[in-house]
C-alpha positions as CSV (number, residue, x, y, z in Angstrom):
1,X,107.2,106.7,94.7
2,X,106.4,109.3,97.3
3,X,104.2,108.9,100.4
4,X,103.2,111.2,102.6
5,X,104.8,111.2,106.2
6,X,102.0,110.2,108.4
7,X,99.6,112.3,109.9
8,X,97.6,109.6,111.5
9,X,97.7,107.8,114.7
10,X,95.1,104.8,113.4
11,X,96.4,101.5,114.0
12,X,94.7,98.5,112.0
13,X,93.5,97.3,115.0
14,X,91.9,100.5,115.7
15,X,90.9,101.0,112.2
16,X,88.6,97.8,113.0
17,X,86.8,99.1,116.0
18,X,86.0,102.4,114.0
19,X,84.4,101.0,111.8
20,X,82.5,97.8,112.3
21,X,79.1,99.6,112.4
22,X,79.9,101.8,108.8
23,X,78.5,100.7,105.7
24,X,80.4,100.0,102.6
25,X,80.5,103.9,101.8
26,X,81.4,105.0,104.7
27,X,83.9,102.7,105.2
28,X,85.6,103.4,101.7
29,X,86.1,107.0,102.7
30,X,87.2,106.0,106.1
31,X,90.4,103.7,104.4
32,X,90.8,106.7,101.6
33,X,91.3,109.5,104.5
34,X,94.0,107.0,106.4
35,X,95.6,105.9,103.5
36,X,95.7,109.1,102.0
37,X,97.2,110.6,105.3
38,X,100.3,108.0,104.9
39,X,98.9,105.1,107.7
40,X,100.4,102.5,105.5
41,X,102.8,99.9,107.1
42,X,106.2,100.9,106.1
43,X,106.8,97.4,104.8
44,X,103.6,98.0,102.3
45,X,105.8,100.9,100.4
46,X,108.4,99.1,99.4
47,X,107.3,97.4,95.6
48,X,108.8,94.3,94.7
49,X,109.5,94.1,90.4
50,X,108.0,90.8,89.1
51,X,109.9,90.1,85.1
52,X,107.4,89.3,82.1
53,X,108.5,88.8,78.7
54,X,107.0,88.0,75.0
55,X,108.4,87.0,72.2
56,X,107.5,89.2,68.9
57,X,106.5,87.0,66.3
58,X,107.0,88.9,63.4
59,X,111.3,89.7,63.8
60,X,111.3,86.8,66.9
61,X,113.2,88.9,68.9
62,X,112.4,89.4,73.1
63,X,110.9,91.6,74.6
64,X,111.4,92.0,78.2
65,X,109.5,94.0,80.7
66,X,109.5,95.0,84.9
67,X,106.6,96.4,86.6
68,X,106.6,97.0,90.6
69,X,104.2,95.9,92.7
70,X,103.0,96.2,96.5
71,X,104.1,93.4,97.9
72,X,100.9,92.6,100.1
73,X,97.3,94.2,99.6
74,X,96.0,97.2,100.7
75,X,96.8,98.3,104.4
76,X,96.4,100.6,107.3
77,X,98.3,100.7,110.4
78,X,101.5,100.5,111.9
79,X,104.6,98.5,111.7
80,X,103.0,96.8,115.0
81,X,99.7,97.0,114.6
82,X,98.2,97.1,110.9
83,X,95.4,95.4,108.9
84,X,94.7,94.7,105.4
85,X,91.2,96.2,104.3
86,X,88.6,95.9,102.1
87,X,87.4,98.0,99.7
88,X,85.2,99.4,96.7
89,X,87.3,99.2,93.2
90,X,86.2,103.0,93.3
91,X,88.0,103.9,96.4
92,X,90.8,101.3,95.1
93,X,91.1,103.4,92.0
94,X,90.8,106.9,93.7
95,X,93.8,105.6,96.0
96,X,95.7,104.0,92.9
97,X,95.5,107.4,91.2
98,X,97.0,109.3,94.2
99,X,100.1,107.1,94.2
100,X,100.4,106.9,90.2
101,X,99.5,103.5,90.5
102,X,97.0,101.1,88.6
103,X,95.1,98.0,89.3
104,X,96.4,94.5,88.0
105,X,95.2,92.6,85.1
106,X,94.2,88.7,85.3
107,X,97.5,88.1,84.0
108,X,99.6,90.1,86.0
109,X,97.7,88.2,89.0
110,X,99.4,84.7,87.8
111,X,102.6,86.2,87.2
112,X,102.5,87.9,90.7
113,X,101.4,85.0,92.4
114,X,104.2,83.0,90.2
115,X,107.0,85.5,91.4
116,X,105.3,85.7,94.9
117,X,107.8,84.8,97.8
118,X,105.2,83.5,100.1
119,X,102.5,81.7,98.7
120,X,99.6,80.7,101.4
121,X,96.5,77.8,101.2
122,X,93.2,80.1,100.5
123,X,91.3,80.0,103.5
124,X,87.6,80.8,102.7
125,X,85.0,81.7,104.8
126,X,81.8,81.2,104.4
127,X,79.1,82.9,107.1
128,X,78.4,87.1,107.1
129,X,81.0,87.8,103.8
130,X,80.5,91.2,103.7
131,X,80.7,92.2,107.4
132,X,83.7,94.3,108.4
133,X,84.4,92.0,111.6
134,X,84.5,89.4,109.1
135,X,87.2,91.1,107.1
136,X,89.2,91.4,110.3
137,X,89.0,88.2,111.3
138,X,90.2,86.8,107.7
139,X,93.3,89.2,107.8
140,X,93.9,87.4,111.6
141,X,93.9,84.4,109.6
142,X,96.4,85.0,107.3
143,X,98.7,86.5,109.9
144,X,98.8,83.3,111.7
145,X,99.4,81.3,108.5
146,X,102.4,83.6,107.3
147,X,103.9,83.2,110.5
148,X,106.4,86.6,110.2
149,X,107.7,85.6,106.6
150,X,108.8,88.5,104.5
151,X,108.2,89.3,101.0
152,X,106.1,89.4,98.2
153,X,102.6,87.5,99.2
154,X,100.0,86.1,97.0
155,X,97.1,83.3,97.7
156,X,95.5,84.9,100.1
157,X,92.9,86.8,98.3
158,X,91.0,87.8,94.9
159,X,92.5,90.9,93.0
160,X,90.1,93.7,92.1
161,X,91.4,93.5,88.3
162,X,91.0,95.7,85.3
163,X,89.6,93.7,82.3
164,X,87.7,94.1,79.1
165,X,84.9,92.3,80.7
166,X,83.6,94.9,82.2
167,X,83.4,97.0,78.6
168,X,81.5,94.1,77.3
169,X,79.2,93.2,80.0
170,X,75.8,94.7,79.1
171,X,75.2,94.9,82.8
172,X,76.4,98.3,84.0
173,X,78.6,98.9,87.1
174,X,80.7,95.8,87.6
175,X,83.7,95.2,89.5
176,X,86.0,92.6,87.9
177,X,87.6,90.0,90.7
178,X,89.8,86.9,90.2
179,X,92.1,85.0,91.6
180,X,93.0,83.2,95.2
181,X,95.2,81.3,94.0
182,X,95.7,77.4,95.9
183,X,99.3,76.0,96.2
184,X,98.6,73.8,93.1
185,X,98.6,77.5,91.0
186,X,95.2,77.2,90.1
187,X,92.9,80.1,91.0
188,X,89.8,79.3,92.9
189,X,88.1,82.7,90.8
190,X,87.9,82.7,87.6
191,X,87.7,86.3,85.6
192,X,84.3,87.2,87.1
193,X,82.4,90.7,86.8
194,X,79.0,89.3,88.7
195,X,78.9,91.6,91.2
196,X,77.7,95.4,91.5
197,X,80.9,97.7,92.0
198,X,79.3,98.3,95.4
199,X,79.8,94.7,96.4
200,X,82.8,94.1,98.6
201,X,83.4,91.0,101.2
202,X,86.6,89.6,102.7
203,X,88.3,87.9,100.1
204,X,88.2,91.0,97.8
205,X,91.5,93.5,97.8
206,X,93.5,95.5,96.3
207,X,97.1,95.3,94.9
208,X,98.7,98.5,93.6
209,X,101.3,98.8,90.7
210,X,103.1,101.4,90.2
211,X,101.8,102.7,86.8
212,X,105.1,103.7,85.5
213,X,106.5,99.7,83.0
214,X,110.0,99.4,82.1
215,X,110.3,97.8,79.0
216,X,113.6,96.7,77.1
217,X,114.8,99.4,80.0
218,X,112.8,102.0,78.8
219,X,109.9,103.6,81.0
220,X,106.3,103.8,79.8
221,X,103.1,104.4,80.5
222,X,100.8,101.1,81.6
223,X,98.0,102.5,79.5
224,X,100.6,103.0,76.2
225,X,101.3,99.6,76.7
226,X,98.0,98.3,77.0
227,X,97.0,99.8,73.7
228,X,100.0,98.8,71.6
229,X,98.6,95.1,70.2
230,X,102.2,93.7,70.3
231,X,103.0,95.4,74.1
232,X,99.7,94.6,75.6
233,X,100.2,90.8,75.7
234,X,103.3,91.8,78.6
235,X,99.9,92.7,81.2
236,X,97.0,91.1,79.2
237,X,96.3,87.4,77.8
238,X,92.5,88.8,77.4
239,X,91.1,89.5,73.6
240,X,90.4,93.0,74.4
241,X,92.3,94.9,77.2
242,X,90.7,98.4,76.7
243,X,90.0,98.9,80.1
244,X,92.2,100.8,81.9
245,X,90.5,102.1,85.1
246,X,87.4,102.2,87.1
């Protein structure tokens, strides 16, 4: 992958102060101009691969696959001084697509959070969700619960996911959300499209994969995969995975 040398002097920190009095919209294209001028954590560009595999039923023969993930959610800032953020899945996707990346499935999630290094208790909170000070303070949180560890994180937030659901809900313009996983492995959010794809509060980020799967050491496209009944069940344990982006 190829980021941009950074042409920001933002720290997360920073980031934080700028925009506590924004609104949602404001503060999407806020995190889209940073992130977009390259003020991610160095750490944040280096994917970690998590390993799936299926089994084909009709010749019962392997099939193996590697994708490459961020290994933490969504960030701006420095090495010293960065923050995760908070963000519509239409900024996540507009983001995603400048970094030929996609948005996980609910599957992908468990397997993440299964190959994750660090796995942290959820801490939930439960007073002014969707404020931006809020989302600050949640990231704080986190920091003191990882204590410096390195490496691929998970249990410390819901994924905006792609997902079916949202094809089939007769309500129009739904984000998709699920995960959080506890230490026992069991998510606290189920597959949930509830919310308007406006709606976005402190437990709600993004992890970017790299579009680009290998399977049995050959390179393809997420979306080739996703529409290939045998392939799909390497991202998707869903009945229909025909959604692809927001």
């Amino acid at each position: 992958m190829r980021w941009p040398q950074r042409d920001s002097s933002v720290t997360g920190t920073e980031f934080y102060k700028q925009a506590a009095a924004m609104n949602w919209s404001a503060r999407d294209s806020f995190a889209i101009k940073e992130i977009l001028a390259g003020n991610v954590p160095d750490f944040f560009k280096k994917f970690k691969p998590v390993s799936v595999s299926i089994i084909d039923s009709a010749s019962g023969k392997k099939i193996n696959a590697t994708y490459y993930v961020s290994p933490d959610y969504l960030s701006i800032g420095t090495a010293k001084d960065w923050a995760r953020v908070n963000i519509t899945p239409m900024a996540a996707q507009k983001i995603a697509d400048s970094f030929h990346c996609f948005l996980p499935t609910r599957k992908m999630v468990d397997d993440i959070y299964t190959a994750a290094k660090i796995k942290l208790e959820p801490m939930p909170m439960y007073a002014f969700r969707d404020s931006t000070p809020t989302m600050l303070h949640h990231h704080l949180i986190i920091e003191g619960q990882r204590k410096g560890m390195k490496g691929l994180i998970s249990g410390i937030k819901k994924d905006i996911v792609i997902s079916g659901k949202i094809t089939r809900d007769k309500r129009t313009d739904r984000v998709a959300i699920y995960g959080w996983h506890k230490l026992d492995g069991k998510p606290i959010q189920p597959l949930y499209t509830g919310h308007i794809n406006w709606w976005v509060d402190y437990s709600q980020a993004t992890r970017l994969v790299y579009r680009k799967v290998k399977v049995n050491n050959k390179w393809m496209d997420y979306t080739d995969i996703l529409k290939d009944a045998l392939l799909q069940k390497l991202l998707c344990d869903e009945e229909s995975c025909d959604f692809y982006r927001y």
